[in-house]
N, C-alpha and C positions, 0 to 999 in steps of 0.2 A: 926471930925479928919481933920487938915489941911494936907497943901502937906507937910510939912518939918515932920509931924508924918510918911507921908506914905513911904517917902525917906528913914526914919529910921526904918518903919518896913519889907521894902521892903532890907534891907542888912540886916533886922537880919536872914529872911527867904533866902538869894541867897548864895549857897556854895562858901566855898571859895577856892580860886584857886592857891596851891602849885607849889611849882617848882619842885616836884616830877611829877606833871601833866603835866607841860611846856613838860618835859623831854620825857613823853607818846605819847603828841601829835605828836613832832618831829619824834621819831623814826615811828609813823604809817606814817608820810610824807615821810618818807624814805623807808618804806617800801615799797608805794604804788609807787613810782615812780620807785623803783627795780622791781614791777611785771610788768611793764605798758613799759620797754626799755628792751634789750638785754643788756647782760653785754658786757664786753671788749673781754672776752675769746669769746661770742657767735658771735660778729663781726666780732673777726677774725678767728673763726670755719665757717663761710660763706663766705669769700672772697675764699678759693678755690675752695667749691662748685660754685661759677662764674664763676672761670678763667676757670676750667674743660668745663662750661658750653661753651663758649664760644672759649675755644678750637676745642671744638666737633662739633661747627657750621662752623670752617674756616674749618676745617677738609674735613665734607662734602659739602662744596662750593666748595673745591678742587676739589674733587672727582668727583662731574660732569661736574667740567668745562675740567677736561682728559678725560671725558665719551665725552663729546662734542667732544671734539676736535679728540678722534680716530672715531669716526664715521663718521666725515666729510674730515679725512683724507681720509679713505677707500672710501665717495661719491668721491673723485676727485681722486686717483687711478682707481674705476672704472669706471671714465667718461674718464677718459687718454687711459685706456685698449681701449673702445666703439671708440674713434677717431682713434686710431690707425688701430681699426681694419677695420673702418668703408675707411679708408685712403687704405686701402690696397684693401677691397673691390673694390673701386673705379679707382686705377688704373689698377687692372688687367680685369678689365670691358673695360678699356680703350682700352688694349690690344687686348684683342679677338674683341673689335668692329673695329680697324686698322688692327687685319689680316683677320678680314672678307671681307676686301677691296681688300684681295690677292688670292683671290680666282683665280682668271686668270693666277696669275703669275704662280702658278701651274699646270699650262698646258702647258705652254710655254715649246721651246726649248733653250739650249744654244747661240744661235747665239740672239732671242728674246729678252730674258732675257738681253742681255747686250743692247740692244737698247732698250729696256723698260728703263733700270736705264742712257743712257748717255739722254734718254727722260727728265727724272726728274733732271737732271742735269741743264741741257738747264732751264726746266721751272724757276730754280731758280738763273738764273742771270748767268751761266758759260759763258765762250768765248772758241770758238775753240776747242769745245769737238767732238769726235772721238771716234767711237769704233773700235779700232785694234785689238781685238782678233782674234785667228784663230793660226791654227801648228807658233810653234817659236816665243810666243808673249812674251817671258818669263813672264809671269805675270799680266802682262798687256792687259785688256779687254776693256776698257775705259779711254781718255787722256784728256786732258781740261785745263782750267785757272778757277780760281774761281773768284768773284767779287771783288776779291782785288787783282787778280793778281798772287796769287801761284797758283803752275803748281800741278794741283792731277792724283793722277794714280790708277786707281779701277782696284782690281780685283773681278771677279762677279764666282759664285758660283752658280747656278739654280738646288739646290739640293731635296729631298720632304722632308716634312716637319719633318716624324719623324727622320730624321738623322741628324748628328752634323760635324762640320769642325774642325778637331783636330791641334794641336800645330804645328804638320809637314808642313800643307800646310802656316800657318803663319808664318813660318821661312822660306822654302820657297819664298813667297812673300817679307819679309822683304830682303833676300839677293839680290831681283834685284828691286826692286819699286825705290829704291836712286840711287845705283852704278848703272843699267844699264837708268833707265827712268828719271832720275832726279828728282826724285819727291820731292818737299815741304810737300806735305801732302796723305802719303800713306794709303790708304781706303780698307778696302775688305768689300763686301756687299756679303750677304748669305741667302738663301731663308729658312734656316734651324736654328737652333743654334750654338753657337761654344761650345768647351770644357773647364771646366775651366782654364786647362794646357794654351789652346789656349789663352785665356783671359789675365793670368797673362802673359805670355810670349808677347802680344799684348802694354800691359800697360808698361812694359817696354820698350821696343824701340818706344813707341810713336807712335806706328799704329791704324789708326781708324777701330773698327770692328760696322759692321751695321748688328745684326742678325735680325729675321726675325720679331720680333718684334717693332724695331725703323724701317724696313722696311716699315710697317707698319704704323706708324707716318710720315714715308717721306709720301708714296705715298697716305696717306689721306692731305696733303697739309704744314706739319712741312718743314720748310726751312733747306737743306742741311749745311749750313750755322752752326745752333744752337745744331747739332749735330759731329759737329765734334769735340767742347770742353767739349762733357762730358764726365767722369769720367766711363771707362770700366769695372772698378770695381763694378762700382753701377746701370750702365747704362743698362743692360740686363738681363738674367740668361740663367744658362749652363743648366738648364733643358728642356729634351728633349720633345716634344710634340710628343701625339698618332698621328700613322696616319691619324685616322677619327676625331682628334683635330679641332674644330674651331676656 
């Protein structure tokens, strides 16, 4: 048998192939590539399981970046509270170590007591300070020039420490420090506190009050000078110290 027998017995044996079969193949290719994709519906049945998903993650990114953020608010609140406090500590440390310096001054007598403070006058640059207290000084315990030249007029106070200098003796003072002494810059220094009547009525007319704690900073070496523009309102306090106060 040659090859053109075998060619021909080789079709009579190979089925033949309908376009009912075309038709088989195609639809199983269709098939298979429908179980092997999602459909259009399952595409878009998943686009909002994403966004959800995705939602849910800026959501709680949020969420701790406010968790952050209050909890390092409340660290610098309570680092602010710790300064503040730690600020107040420090000055009234300051204080009790400027009146441990006045220890003496609490022995003194009145007549002392006013040449002790035209003492610390002098050291800081006055001219022509005087102490003229005594009967009939109306107010006036200590007179001077200060380093520029205005005329101050102290009245001094050598009181103990747990008592206070009320409103009266600073109205007092204020009605003869100007009209009888001339003063530029009227002073009352006080070995004790003032009131706060006394304070605000002080801040008003312009009087310098030195209680016993800028007393204190004078005579551990603060220049009279830098106390005379401060602020009476902030500059001291009307509370009164124990007697056995340090």
């Amino acid at each position: 048998m040659n090859g053109h027998d075998l060619e021909r017995e080789d079709a009579k044996t190979r089925p033949v192939r309908t376009g009912r079969d075309d038709a088989r193949i195609r639809a199983v290719g269709i098939w298979l590539r429908w179980m092997g994709s999602p459909t259009d519906g399952e595409q878009q049945a998943s686009r909002p399981q994403k966004e959800d998903d995705s939602m849910g993650t800026v959501l709680l990114v949020a969420l701790a970046v406010a968790a952050i953020g209050t909890v390092v608010t409340k660290l610098v609140h309570a680092g602010q509270r710790e300064a503040q406090a730690e600020k107040a500590r420090l000055a009234e440390e300051a204080r009790r170590q400027a009146r441990r310096s006045l220890d003496s001054v609490w022995s003194m007598d009145d007549r002392q007591f006013e040449e002790y403070v035209a003492d610390l006058c002098r050291r800081d640059g006055c001219t022509d300070v005087k102490r003229v207290g005594g009967a009939g000084d109306l107010g006036a315990d200590v007179t001077g020039l200060l380093p520029d030249g205005r005329r101050i007029v102290i009245q001094c106070k050598r009181y103990a420490k747990h008592r206070t200098v009320g409103s009266r003796d600073i109205q007092t003072f204020n009605g003869t420090a100007r009209a009888e002494h001339g003063a530029d810059v009227p002073v009352f220094v006080a070995s004790c506190v003032f009131t706060q009547p006394a304070r605000d009525f002080a801040a008003k007319h312009q009087l310098v009050l030195i209680d016993v704690n800028l007393l204190g900073f004078w005579n551990s070496g603060t220049a009279l000078i830098s106390l005379l523009d401060l602020d009476i309102g902030r500059s001291g306090t009307n509370r009164k110290l124990h007697p056995d106060h340090d």
